[in-house]
Kinemage of the C-alpha trace (Angstrom):
@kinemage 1
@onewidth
@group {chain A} dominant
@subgroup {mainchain}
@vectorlist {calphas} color= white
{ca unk a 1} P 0.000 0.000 0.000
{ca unk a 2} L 1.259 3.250 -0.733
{ca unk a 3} L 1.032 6.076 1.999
{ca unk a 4} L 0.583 9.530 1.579
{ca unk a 5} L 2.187 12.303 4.191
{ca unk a 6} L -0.680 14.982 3.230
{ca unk a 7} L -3.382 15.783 5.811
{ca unk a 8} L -6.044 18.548 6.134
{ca unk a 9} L -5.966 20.256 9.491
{ca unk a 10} L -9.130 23.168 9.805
{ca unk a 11} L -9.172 23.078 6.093
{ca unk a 12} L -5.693 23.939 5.319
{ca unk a 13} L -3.895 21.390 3.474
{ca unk a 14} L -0.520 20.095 4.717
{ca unk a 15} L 1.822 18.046 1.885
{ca unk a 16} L 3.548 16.975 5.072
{ca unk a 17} L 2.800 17.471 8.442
{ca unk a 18} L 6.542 18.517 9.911
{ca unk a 19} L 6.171 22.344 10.315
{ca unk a 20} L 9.860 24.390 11.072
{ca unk a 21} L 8.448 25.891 14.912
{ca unk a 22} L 8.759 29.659 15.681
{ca unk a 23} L 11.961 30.203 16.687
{ca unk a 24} L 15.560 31.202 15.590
{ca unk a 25} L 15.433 28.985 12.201
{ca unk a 26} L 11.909 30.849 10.985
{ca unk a 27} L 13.545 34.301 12.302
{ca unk a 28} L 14.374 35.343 8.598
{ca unk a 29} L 12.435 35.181 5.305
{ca unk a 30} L 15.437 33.826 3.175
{ca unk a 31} L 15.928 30.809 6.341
{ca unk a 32} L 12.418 30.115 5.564
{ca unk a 33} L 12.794 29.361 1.879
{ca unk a 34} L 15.523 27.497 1.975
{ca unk a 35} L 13.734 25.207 5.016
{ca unk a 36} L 10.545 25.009 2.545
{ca unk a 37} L 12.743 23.990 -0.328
{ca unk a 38} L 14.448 21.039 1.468
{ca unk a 39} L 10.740 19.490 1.489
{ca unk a 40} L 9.591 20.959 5.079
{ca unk a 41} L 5.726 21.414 4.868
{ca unk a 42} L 5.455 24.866 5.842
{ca unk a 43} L 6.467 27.299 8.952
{ca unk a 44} L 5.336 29.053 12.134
{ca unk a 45} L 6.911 32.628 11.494
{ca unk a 46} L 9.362 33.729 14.524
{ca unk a 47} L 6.766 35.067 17.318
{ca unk a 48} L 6.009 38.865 15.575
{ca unk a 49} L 5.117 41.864 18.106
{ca unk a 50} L 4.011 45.974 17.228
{ca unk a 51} L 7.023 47.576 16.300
{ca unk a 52} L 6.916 49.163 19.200
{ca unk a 53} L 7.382 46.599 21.566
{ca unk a 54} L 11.242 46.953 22.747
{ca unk a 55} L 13.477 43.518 22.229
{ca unk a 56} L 17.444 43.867 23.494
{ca unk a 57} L 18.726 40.673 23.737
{ca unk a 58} L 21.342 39.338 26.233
{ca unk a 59} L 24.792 37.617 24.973
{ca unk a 60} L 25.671 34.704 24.769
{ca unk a 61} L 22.290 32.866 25.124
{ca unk a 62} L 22.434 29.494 24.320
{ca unk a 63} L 23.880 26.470 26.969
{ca unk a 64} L 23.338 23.146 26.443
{ca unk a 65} L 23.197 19.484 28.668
{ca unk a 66} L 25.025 16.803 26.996
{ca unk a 67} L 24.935 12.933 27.241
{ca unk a 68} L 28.984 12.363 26.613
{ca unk a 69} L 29.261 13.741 23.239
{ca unk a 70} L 25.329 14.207 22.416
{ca unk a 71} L 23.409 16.959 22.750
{ca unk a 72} L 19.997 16.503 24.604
{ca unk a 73} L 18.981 19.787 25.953
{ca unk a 74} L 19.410 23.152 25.076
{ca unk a 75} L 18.868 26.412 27.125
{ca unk a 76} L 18.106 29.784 25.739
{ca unk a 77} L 17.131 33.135 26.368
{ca unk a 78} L 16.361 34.952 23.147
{ca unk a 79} L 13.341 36.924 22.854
{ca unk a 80} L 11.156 37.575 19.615
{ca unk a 81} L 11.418 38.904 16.458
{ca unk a 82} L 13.189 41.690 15.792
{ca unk a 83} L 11.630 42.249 12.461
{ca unk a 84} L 8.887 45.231 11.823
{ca unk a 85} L 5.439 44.172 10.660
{ca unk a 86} L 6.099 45.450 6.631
{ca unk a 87} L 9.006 42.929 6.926
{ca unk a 88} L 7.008 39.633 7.608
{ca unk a 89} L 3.791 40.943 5.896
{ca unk a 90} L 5.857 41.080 2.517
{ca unk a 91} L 7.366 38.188 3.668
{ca unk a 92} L 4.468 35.903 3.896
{ca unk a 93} L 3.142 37.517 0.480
{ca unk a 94} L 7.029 36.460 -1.012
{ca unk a 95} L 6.561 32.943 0.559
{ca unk a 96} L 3.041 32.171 -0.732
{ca unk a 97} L 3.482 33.081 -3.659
{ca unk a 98} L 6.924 31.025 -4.370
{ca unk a 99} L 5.341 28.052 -2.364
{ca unk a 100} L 1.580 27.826 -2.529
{ca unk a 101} L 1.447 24.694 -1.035
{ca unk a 102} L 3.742 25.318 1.943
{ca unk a 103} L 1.609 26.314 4.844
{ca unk a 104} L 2.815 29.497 6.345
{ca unk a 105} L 1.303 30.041 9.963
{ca unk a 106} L 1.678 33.933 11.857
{ca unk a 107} L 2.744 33.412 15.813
{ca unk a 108} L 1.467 36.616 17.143
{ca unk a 109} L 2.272 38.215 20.726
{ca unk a 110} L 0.931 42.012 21.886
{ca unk a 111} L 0.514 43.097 25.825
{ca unk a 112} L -2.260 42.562 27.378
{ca unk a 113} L -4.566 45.404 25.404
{ca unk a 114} L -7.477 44.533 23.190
{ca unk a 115} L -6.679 47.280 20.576
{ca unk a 116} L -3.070 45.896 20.463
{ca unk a 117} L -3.848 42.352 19.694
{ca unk a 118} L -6.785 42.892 17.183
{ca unk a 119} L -5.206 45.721 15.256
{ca unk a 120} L -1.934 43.159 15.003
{ca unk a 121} L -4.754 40.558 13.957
{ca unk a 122} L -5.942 43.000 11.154
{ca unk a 123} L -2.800 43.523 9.764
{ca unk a 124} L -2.095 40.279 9.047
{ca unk a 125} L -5.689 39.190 8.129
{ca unk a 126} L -4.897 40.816 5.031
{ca unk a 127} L -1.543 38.817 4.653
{ca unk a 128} L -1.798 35.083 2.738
{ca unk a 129} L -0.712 33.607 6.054
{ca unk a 130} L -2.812 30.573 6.640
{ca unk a 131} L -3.305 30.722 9.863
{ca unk a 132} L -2.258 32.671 13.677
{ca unk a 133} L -1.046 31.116 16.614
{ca unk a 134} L -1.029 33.229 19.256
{ca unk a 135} L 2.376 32.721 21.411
{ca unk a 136} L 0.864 32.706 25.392
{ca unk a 137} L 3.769 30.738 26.550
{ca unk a 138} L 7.522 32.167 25.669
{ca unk a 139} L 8.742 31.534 29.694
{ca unk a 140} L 11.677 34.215 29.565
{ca unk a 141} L 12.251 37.916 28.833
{ca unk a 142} L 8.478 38.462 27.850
{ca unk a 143} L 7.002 37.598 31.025
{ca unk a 144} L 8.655 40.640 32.753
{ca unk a 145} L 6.405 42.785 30.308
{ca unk a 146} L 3.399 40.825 32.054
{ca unk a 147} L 3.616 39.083 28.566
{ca unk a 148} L 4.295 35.590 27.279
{ca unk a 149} L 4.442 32.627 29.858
{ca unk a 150} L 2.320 35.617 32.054
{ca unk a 151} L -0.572 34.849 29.678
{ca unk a 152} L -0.260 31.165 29.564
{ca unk a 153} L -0.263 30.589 33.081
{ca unk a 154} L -3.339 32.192 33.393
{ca unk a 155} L -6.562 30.557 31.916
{ca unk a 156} L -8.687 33.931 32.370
{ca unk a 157} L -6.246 35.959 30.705
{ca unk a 158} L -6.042 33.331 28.064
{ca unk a 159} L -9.718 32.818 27.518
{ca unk a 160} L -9.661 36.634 26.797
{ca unk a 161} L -7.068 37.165 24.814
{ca unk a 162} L -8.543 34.534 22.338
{ca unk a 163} L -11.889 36.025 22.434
{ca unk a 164} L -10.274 39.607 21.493
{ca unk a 165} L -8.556 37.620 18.399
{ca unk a 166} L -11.701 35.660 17.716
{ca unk a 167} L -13.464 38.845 16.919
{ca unk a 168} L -11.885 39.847 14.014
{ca unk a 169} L -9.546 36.815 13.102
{ca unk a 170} L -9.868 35.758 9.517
{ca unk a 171} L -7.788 32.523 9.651
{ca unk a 172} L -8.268 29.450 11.860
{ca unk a 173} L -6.572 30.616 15.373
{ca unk a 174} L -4.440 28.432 17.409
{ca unk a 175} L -3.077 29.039 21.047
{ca unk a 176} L 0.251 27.795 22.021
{ca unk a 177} L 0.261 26.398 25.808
{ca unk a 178} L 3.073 26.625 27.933
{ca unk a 179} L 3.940 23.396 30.050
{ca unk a 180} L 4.919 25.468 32.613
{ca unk a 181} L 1.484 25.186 34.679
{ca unk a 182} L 0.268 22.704 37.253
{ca unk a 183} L -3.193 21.837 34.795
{ca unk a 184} L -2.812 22.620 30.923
{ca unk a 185} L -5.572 21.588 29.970
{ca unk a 186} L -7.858 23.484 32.208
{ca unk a 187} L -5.901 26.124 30.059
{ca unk a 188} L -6.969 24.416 26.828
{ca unk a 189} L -10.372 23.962 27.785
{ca unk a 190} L -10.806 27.571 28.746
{ca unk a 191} L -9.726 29.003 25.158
{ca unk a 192} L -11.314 25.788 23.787
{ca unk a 193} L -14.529 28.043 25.699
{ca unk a 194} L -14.415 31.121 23.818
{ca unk a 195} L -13.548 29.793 20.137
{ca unk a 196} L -10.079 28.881 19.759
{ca unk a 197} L -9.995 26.773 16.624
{ca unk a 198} L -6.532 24.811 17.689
{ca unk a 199} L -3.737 24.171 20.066
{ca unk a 200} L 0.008 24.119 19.756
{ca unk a 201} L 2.104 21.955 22.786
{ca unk a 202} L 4.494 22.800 24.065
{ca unk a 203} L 6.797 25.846 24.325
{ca unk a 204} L 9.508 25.328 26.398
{ca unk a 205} L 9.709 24.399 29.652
{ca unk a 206} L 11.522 26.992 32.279
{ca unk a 207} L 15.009 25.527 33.462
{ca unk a 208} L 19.007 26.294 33.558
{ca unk a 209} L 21.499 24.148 32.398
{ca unk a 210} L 23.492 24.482 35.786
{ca unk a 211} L 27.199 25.983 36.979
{ca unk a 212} L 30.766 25.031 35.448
{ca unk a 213} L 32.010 23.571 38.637
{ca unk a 214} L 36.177 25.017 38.015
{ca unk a 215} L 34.818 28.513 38.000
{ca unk a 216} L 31.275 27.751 40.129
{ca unk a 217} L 30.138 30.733 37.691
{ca unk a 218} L 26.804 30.124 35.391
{ca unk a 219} L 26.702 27.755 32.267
{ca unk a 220} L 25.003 30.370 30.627
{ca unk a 221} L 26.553 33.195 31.832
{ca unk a 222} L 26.236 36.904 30.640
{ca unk a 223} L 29.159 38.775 31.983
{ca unk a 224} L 28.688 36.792 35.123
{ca unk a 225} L 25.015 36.482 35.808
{ca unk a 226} L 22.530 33.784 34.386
{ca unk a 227} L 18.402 33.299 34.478
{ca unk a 228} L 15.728 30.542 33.866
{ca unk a 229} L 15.053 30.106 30.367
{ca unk a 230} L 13.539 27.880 27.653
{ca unk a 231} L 14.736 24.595 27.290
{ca unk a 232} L 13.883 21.904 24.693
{ca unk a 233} L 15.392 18.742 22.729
{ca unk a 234} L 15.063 15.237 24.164
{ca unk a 235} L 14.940 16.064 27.567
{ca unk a 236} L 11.685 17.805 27.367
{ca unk a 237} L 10.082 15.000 25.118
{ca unk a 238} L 8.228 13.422 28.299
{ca unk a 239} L 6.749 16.457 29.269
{ca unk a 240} L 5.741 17.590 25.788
{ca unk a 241} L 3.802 14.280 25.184
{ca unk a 242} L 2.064 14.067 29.278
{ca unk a 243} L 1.118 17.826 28.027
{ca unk a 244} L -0.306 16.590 24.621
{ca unk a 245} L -2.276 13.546 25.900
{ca unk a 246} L -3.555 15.914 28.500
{ca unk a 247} L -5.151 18.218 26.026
{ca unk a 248} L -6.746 15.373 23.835
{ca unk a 249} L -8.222 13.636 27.215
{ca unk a 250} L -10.192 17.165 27.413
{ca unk a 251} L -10.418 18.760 24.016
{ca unk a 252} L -10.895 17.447 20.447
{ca unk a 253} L -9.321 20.394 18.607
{ca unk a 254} L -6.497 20.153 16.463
{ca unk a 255} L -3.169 19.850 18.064
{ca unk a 256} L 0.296 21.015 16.529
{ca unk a 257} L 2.403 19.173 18.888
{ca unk a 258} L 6.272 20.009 19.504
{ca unk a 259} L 9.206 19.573 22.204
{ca unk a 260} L 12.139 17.249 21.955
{ca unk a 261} L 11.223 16.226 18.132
{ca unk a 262} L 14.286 14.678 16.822
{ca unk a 263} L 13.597 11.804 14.430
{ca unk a 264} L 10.379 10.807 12.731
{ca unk a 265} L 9.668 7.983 15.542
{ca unk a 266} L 9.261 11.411 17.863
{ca unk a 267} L 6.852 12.655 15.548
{ca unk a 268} L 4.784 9.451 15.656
{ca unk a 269} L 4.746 9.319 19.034
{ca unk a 270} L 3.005 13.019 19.403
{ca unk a 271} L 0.515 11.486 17.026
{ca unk a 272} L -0.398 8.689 18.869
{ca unk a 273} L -1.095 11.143 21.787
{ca unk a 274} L -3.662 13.343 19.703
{ca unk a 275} L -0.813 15.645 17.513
{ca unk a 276} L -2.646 16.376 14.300
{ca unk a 277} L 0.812 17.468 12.753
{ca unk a 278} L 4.085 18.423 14.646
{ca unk a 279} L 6.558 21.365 14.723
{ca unk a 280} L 10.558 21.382 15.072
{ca unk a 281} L 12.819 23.465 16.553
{ca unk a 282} L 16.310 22.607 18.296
{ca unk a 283} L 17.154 20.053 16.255
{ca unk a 284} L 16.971 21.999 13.304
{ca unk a 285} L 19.091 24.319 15.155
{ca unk a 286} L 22.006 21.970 15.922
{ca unk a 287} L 22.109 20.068 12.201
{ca unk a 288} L 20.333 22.254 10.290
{ca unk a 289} L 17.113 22.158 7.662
{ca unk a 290} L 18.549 18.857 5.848
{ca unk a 291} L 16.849 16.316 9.127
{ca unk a 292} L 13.524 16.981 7.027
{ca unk a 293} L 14.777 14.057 4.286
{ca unk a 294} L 15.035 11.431 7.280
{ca unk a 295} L 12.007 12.277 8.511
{ca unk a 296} L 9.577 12.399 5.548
{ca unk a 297} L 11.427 9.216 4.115
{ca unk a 298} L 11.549 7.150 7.669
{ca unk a 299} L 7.625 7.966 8.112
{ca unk a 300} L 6.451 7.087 5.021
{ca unk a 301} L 8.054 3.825 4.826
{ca unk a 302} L 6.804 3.584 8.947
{ca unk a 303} L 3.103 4.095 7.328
{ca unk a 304} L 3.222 1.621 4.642
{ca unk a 305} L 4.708 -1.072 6.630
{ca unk a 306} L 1.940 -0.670 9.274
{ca unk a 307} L -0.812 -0.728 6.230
{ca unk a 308} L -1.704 2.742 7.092
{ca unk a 309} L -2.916 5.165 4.415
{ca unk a 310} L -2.078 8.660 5.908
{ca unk a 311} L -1.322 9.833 9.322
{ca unk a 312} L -4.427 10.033 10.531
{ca unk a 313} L -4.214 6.486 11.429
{ca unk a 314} L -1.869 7.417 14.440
{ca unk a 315} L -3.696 9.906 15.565
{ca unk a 316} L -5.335 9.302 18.975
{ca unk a 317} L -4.190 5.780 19.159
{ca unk a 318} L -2.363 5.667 22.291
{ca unk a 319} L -5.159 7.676 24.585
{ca unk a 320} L -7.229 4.593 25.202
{ca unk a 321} L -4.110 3.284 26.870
{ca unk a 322} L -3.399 6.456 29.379
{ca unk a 323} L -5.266 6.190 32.346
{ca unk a 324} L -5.211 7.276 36.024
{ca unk a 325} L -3.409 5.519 38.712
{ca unk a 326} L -5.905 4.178 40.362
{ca unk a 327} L -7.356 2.592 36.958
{ca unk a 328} L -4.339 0.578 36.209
{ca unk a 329} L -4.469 -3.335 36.589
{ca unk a 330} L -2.536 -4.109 40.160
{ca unk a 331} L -2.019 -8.009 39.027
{ca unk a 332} L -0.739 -9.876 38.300
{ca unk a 333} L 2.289 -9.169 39.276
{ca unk a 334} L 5.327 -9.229 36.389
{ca unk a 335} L 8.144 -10.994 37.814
{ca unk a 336} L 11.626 -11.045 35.805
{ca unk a 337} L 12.292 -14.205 34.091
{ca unk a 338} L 16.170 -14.857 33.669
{ca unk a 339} L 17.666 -15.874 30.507
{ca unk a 340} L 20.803 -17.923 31.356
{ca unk a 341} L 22.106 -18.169 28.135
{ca unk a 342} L 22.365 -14.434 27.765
{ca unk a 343} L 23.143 -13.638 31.338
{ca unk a 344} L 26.982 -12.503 32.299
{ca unk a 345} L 26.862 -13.101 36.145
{ca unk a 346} L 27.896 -9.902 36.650
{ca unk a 347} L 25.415 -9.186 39.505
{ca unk a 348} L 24.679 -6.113 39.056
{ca unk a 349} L 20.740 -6.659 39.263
{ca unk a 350} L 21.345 -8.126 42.666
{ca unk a 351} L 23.059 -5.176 43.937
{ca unk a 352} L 20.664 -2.689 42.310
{ca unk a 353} L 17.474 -4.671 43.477
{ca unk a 354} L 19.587 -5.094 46.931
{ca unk a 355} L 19.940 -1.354 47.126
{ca unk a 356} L 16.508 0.056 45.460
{ca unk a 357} L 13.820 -1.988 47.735
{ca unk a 358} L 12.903 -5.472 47.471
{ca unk a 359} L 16.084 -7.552 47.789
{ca unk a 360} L 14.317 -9.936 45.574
{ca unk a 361} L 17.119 -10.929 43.688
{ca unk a 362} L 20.370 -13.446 44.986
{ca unk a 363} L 23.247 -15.209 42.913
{ca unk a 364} L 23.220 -18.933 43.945
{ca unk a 365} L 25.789 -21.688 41.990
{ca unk a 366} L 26.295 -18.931 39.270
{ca unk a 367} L 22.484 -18.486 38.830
{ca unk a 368} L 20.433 -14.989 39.181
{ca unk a 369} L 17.149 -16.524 41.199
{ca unk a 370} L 13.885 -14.430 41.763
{ca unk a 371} L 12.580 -14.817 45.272
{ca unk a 372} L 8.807 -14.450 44.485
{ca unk a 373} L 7.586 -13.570 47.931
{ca unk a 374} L 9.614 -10.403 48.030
{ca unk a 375} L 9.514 -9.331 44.509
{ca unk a 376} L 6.893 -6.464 43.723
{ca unk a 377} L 7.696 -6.573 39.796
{ca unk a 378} L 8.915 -3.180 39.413
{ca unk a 379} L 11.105 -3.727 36.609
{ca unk a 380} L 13.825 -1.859 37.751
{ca unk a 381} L 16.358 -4.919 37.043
{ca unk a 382} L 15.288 -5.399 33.356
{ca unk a 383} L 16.084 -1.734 32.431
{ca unk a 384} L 19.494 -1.975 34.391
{ca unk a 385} L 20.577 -5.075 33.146
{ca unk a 386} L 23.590 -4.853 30.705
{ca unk a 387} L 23.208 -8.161 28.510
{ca unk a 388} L 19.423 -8.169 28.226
{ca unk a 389} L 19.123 -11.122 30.223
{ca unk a 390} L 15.832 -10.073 32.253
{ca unk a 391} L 12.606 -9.967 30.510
C-alpha cells in the first residue's frame, strides 16, 4: 500500500505534516525558503510583536546538557522577532506566492490590550498567512512585560485574549500552551470556551542548564550572571507528550504538537497522543534544515509497513491506553524471568534490586534466582541489566 504524508488540518492542506516551529530557524524570510525547499511542509513565522514593543537581547544565550558527546537539551534566552510588521507581511506575500502549497502560519504576541492584539490581527488578516497562533507561553524575557508565559499561566487571561482575536480573526486561530502550569488543559479547555480553533504543545519548559564547577560561575553566563530560560530537545520529550495527551483527554481540537522532536519515531509518538501534525525546533538548530529528508522518508516507509494510508491512522491511538493511577491493573504481578544463556553473572541486578527496595534478587551456583515472595515486579532490574538477560 502506498502512503501519503498529506493531511487537512481546519481546512488547510498540509503536503507533510513537519512544520519548522517559531523560533531562531523561521527568524528570517530567506531561512524560511531554503527550510521550505528542502521538502519541510510549511512554517510558524518567529513570534512577531508591534514595532513598538522593545526587544534587546542578552549575549551569549544558548547552553546546552550533553549525554557524553550528544546533545539533549538546550537552554536559551532569546526573545522575539526583531523584524517590523512590513518585513514579515511582505514576507508571507514572497513565501506564498513562491510556495503555494507550503503552509505558512503567523505566531502573534501584543501586551495585554485589546486594541493591540486585534489591530496586530488585522494587519495580518490581510496577509496570505494561513493561519495565527497566538504565542501565550515564551517563559523568559516576555514575562517581565506581564507578557508571554504571564498569559499562559493564566486561563482567564487566556480565555480573553482569544476572544479579542476571535473577533476579528480571519484565519483558523491556534493558542500555544506553555507546560509550565500545574493543569494545561484546564488552560486548553478555557480558550477551547471562547472559540479557539486549535492548540500548539508545548513551548519550552523553564530551566538552567546548571554551573561550570572550576569557576562555580553560570553555564550560561552573561558577563557573570545567568536566568531561567527555555529549554527543549530530548529532555523535554516526556513532558511535551504528558502535556499533549492531556489536552486530547479534554479537548478534540487540532493539536500542533512540539518539544524534543528529533527523528520521525518522535513525531509518531506526538501522534499517537492526539498531535494532528508536529513542529521542530532545536534540532533543526544543531544540524540544520537537511533532518527533514530522514524524517519524511523514515515515516512514510513507517506508514506503509503498518498498512496505514495517511497519518491520521496514528492519531489518537495511544489515549485509550493512558489512564489514572488508580485505573491501572494491580495483578498480576510481572516478575523477571532470567535468561541464562544471555546472562553474564555480573550481579549487578542483585546489587541494584539489593539497594533500590525489594532484595528480591540473589546469585546462587552462578544463577540470578527471583525470590517471588519479596519481589513487587517493578522492573527496575530489566532496564538496568547490561546483557538483556531479564525480561
Amino acid at each position: 500500500m502506498s502512503a501519503t504524508l498529506q493531511t487537512n488540518i481546519l481546512g488547510i492542506d498540509f503536503e507533510n505534516p513537519f512544520l519548522l516551529a517559531s523560533a531562531p530557524p523561521t527568524a528570517l524570510i530567506e531561512s524560511i525558503d531554503i527550510g521550505l525547499e528542502m521538502g519541510w511542509g510549511g512554517a510558524v513565522l518567529k513570534t512577531i510583536t508591534p514595532d513598538d514593543l522593545e526587544m534587546i537581547e542578552a549575549s551569549p544565550r544558548y547552553a546546552v546538557l550533553r549525554d557524553k558527546k550528544d546533545i539533549i537539551g538546550l537552554q536559551n534566552i532569546e526573545l522575539l522577532s526583531h523584524k517590523t510588521i512590513k518585513y514579515w507581511c511582505d514576507g508571507i506575500k514572497f513565501l506564498k506566492q513562491k510556495y503555494p502549497h507550503k503552509v505558512i502560519i503567523a505566531s502573534l504576541m501584543a501586551p495585554v490590550n485589546k486594541s493591540a492584539w486585534q489591530e496586530l490581527v488585522k494587519t495580518f488578516n490581510d496577509t496570505p498567512a494561513d493561519a495565527f497562533e497566538l504565542n501565550f507561553s515564551c517563559p523568559h524575557g516576555m514575562p517581565e512585560k506581564g507578557i508571554g508565559m504571564a498569559i499562559g499561566t493564566d486561563e482567564h487571561i487566556s480565555a480573553e485574549i482569544t476572544k479579542w482575536v476571535k473577533e476579528v480573526a480571519k484565519k483558523p486561530v491556534f493558542v500555544k500552551l506553555s507546560p509550565n502550569v500545574s493543569n494545561i488543559a484546564s488552560i486548553a479547555s478555557a480558550v477551547e470556551e471562547v472559540g479557539a480553533d486549535g492548540l500548539a504543545a508545548i513551548n519550552t519548559v523553564q530551566g538552567f542548564m546548571g554551573f561550570d564547577l572550576e569557576t562555580l560561575k553560570p553555564v550560561l553566563n552573561v558577563n557573570g550572571k545567568t536566568t531561567y530560560g527555555g529549554c527543549s530537545g530530548a529532555i523535554v520529550r516526556p513532558i511535551g507528550l504528558r502535556c499533549v495527551a492531556q489536552i486530547r483527554q479534554a479537548s478534540a481540537l487540532p493539536i500542533l504538537g512540539q518539544g524534543g522532536i528529533s527523528t520521525w519515531q518522535d513525531a509518531v509518538q506526538y501522534m499517537l497522543v492526539g498531535s494532528d501534525a508536529v513542529q521542530v525546533c532545536t534540532e533543526v538548530m544543531l544540524n540544520g534544515y537537511k533532518i527533514i529528508g530522514p524524517m519524511l522518508k523514515g515515516l512514510k516507509n513507517y506508514l506503509e509497513e503498518k498498512g496505514f494510508k495517511d497519518i491520521s491512522e496514528l492519531k489518537d491511538k495511544a489515549i485509550p491506553f493512558i489512564s489514572s493511577h488508580k485505573d491501572l491493573p494491580k495483578t498480576p504481578l510481572a516478575y523477571p524471568q532470567i535468561d541464562h544463556t544471555k546472562c553474564g553473572r555480573c550481579g549487578k541486578c542483585v546489587s541494584i534490586c539489593m539497594e533500590s527496595e525489594h532484595q528480591a534478587l540473589q546469585l546462587n551456583d552462578g544463577n540470578i534466582v527471583v525470590d517471588k515472595e519479596r519481589c513487587e515486579g517493578c522492573g527496575l532490574c530489566h532496564l538496568v541489566c547490561p546483557a538483556g538477560a531479564i525480561k
